[in-house]
C-alpha positions as CSV (number, residue, x, y, z in Angstrom):
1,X,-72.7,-15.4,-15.5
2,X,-69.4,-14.3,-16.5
3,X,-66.2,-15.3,-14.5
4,X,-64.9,-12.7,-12.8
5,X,-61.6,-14.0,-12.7
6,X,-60.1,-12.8,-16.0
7,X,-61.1,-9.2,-15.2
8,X,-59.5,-9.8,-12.0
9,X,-56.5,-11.4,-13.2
10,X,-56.2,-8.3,-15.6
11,X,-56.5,-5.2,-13.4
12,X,-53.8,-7.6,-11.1
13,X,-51.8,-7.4,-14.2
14,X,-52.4,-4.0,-14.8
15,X,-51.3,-2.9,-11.4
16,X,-48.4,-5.0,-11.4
17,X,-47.2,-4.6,-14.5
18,X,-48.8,-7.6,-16.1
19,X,-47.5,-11.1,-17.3
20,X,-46.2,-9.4,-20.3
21,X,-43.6,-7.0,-18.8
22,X,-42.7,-10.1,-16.6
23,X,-41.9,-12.6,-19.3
24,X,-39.9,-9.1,-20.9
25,X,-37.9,-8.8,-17.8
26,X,-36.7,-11.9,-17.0
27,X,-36.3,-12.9,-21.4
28,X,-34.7,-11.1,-23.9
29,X,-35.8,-8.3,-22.7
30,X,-33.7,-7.9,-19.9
31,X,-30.6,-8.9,-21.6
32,X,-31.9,-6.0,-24.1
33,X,-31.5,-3.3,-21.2
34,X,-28.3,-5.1,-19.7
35,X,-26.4,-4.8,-23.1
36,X,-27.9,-1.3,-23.7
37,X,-26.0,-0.7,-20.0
38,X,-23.1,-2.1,-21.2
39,X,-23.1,0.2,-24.9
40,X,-23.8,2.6,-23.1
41,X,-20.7,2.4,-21.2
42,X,-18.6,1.9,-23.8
43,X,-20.0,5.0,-25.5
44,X,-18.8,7.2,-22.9
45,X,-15.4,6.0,-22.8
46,X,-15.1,6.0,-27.0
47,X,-16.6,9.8,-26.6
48,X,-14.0,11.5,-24.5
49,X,-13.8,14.9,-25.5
50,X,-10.9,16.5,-26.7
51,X,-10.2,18.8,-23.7
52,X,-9.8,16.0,-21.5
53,X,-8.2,13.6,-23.7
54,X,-5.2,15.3,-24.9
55,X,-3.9,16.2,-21.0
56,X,-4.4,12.9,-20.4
57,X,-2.6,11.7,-22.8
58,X,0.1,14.3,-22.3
59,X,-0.2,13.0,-18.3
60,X,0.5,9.5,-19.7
61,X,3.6,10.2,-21.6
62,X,5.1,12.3,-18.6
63,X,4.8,9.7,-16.5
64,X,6.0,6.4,-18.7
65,X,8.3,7.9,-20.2
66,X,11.0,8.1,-18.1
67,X,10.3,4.6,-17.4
68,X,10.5,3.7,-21.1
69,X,13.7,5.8,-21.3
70,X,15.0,3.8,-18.0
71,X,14.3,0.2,-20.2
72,X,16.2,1.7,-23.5
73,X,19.3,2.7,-21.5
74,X,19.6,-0.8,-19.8
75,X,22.5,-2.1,-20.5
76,X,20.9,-5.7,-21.0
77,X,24.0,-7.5,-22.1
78,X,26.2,-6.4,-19.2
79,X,23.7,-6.9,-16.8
80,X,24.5,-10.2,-14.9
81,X,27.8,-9.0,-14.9
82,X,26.4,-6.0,-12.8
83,X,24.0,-7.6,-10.7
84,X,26.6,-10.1,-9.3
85,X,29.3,-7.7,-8.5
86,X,30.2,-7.6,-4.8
87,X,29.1,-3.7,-4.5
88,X,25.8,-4.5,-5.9
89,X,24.9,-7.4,-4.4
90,X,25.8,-6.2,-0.9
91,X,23.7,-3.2,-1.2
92,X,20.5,-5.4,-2.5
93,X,21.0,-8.3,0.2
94,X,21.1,-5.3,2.9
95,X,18.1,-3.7,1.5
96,X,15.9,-7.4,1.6
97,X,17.0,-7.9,4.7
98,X,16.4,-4.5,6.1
99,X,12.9,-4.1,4.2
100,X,11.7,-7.6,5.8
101,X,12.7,-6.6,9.3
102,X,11.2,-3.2,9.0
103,X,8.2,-4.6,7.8
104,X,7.6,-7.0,10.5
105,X,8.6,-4.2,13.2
106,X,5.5,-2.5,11.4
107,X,3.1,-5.8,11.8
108,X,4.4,-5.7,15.2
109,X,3.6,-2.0,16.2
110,X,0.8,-1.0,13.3
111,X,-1.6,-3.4,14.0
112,X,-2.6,-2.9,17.1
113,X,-2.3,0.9,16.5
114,X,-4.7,0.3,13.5
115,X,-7.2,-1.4,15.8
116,X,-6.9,1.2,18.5
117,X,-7.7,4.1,15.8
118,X,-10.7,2.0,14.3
119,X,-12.3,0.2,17.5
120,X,-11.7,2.2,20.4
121,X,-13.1,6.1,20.9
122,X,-10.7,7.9,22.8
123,X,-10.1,11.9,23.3
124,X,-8.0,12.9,20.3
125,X,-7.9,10.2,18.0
126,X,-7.9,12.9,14.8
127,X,-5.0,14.2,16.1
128,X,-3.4,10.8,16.9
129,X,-4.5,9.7,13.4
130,X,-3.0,12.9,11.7
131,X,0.2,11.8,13.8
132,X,0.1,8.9,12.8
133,X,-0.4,9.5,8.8
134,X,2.2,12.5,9.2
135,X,5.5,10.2,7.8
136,X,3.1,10.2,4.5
137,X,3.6,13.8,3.5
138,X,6.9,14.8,5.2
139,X,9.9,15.0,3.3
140,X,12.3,12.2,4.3
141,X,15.1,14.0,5.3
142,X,12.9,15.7,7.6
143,X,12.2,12.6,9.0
144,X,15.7,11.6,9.3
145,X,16.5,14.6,11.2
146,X,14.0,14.4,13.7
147,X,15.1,10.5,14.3
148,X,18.1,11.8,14.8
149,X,17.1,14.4,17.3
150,X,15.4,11.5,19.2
151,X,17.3,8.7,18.5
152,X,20.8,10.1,18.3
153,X,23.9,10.0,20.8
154,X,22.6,13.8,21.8
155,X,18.6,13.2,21.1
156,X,16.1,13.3,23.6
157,X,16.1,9.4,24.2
158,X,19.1,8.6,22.4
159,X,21.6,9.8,25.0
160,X,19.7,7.5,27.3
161,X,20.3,4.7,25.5
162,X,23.7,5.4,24.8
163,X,24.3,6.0,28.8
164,X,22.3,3.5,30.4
165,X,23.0,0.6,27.7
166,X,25.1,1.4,25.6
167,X,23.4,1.3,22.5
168,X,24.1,3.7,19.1
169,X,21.4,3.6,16.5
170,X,22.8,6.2,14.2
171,X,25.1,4.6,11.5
172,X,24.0,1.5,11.9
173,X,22.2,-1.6,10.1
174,X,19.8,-0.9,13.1
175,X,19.2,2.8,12.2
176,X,18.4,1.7,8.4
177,X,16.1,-0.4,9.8
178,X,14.3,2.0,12.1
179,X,14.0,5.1,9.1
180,X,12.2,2.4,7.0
181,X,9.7,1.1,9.7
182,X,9.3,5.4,10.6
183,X,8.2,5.8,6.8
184,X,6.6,2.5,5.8
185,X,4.8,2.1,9.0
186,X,1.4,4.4,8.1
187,X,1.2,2.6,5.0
188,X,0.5,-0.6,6.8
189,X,-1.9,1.4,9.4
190,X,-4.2,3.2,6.9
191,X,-4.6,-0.4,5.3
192,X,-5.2,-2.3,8.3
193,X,-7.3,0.5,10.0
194,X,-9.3,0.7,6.5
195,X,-10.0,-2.8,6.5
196,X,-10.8,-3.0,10.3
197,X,-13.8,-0.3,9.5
198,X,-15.2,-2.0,7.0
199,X,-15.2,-5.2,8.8
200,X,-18.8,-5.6,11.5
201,X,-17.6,-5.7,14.7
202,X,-20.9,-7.5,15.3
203,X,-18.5,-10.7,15.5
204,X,-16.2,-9.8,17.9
205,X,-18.8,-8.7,20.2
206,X,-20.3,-12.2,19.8
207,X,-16.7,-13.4,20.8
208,X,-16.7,-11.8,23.7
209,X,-20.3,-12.6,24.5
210,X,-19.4,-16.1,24.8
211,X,-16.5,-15.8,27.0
212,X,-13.7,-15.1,25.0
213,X,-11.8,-12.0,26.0
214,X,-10.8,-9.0,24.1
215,X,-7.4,-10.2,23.0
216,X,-8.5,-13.3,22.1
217,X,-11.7,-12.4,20.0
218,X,-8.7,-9.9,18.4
219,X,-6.8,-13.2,17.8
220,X,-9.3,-15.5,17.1
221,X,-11.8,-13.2,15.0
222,X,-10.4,-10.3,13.9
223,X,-7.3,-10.9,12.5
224,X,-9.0,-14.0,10.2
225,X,-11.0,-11.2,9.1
226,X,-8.6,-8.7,8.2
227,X,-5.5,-10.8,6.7
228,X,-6.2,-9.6,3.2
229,X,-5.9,-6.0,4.2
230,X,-2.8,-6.8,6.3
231,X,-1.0,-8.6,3.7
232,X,-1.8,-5.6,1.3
233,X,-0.7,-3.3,3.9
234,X,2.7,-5.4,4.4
235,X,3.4,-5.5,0.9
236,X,3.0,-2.0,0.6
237,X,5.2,-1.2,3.7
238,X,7.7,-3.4,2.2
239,X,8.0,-2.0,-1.1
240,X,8.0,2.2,0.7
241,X,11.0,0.5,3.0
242,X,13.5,-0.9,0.2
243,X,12.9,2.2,-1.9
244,X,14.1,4.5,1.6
245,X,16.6,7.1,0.5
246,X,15.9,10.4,2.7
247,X,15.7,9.4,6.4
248,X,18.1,6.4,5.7
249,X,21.3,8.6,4.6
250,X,20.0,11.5,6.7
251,X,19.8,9.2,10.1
252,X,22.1,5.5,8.9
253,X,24.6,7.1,6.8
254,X,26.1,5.5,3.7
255,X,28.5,2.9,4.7
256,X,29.2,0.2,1.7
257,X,28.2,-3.5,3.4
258,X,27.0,-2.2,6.8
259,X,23.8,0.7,5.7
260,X,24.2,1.4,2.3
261,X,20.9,0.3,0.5
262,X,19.9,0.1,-3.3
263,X,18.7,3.7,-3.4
264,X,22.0,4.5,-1.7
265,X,23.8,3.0,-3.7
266,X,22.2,4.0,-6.9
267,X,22.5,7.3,-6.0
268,X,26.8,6.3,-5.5
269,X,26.7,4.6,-8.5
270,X,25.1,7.1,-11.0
271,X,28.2,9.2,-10.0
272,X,30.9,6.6,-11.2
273,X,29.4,3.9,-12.9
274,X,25.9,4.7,-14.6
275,X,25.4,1.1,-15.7
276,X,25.4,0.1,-12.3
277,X,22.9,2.7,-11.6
278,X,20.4,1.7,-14.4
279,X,21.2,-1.6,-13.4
280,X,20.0,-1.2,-9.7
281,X,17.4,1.2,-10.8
282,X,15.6,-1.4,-12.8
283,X,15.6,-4.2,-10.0
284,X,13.8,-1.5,-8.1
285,X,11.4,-0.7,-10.7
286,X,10.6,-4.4,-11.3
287,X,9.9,-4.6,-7.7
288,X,7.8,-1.7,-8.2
289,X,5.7,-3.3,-10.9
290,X,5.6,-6.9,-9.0
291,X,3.8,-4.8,-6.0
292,X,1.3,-2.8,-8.7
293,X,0.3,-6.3,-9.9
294,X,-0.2,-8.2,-6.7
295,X,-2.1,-5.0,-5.6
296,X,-4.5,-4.9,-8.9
297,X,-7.1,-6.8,-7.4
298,X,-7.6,-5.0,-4.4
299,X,-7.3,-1.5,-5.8
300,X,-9.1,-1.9,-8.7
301,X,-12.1,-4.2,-8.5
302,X,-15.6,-2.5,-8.3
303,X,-18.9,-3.7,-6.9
């Protein structure tokens, strides 16, 4: 009698593909198909056709080459000269120090707004979110005029403060400090809330199952989860504060020492002294660039 097992073995084989399209799959065959992937890639990106390639090209240049022109113009040999005058090194230690406070009012305030728009249902949160997001798209001197309708001597809370306490935001280091946090602070929320959505809120439930409480699973779960989407949000809030112009002249003023920022006073400067300008205006662009790169990871890496 004849083993049965061969034919058995073979219509296995057949149905599953056989021992031959297994050895082909996991040998050179599969690095076959993988680099075949990979040319295939490659082709597409070497074939762009012509009607897409040349406005993105033109794109390109319209957007570098201001910056180009910014790095020809520097006035390289001057520029120590510039960067430790008194003028200029007033407006940038003002701007550091009011970015860094404005971005820890924001950690302060936008995280907990980012958890209530991601974690909790509530009647409205669209609208609240749209609120929320609204700093993005207005113009800054819009914003600066509505802080100053609220926050001013006459604005709706304003005049309280200025009756009951005694305190004056407008034309202040404090007011440069509050139109930075007002634009810089939904930067940080649509990171953190981002992150906070795409993190399983299976383990704070298993917080609180044990006993923990609401604010402490927050503290002791949530945030450990989220850190790398609220440093990325921080940065970014820091970098949209020190480049304020609109709602900081519109609501602080611009008083040399007290709330004249970079932007401010690249704005001064470019009236009287250009070097100084291009001088400021490259600090801020290397800024700028330092942000882009520490951001590159998190923008750019794909599954």
């Amino acid at each position: 009698m004849t083993d049965p097992a061969p034919e058995q073995a073979g219509a296995a084989d057949t149905l599953t593909g056989g021992p031959r399209r297994r050895r082909v799959g996991g040998g050179r065959g599969s690095r076959l198909f993988g680099g075949g992937r990979k040319r295939r890639r490659r082709t597409v990106g070497r074939g762009a056709p012509l009607p897409l390639l040349l406005p993105a090209l033109i794109g390109l240049v319209f957007l570098v080459l201001p910056l180009v022109a910014l790095l020809i113009r520097t006035p390289w040999r001057s520029m120590p000269d510039l960067l430790t005058s008194t003028e200029v090194w007033q407006a940038l230690q003002l701007s550091l120090i009011c970015a860094t406070v404005a971005t820890l009012v924001c950690l302060v305030i936008g995280v907990p707004l980012a958890w209530l728009l991601a974690r909790v249902e509530f009647p409205g949160r669209g609208l609240v979110r749209a609120l929320v997001t609204l700093p993005l798209v207005l113009p800054p001197v819009v914003g600066g005029v509505a802080l100053l309708m609220a926050l001013g001597r006459n604005g709706v809370v304003g005049r309280w403060l200025d009756d009951w306490f005694g305190v004056t935001l407008p034309f202040t280091t404090t007011g440069v400090v509050i139109a930075e946090a007002f634009v810089a602070m939904p930067f940080l929320v649509i990171s953190v809330e981002g992150t906070l959505r795409a993190a399983d809120p299976r383990y704070e439930e298993a917080a609180t199952t044990l006993g923990a409480s609401r604010f402490t699973a927050f503290r002791r779960v949530t945030l450990p989860l989220i850190a790398p989407g609220i440093a990325a949000g921080a940065v970014l809030a820091w970098a949209r504060a020190l480049g304020e112009f609109g709602a900081t002249i519109t609501f602080a003023g611009n008083f040399p020492g007290r709330t004249q920022t970079m932007p401010l006073a690249v704005y001064l400067a470019l009236q009287s002294d250009p070097e100084a300008a291009i001088a400021l205006s490259l600090v801020l662009l290397a800024v700028s660039v330092a942000v882009l790169a520490g951001l590159r990871d998190r923008w750019m890496t794909t599954a």
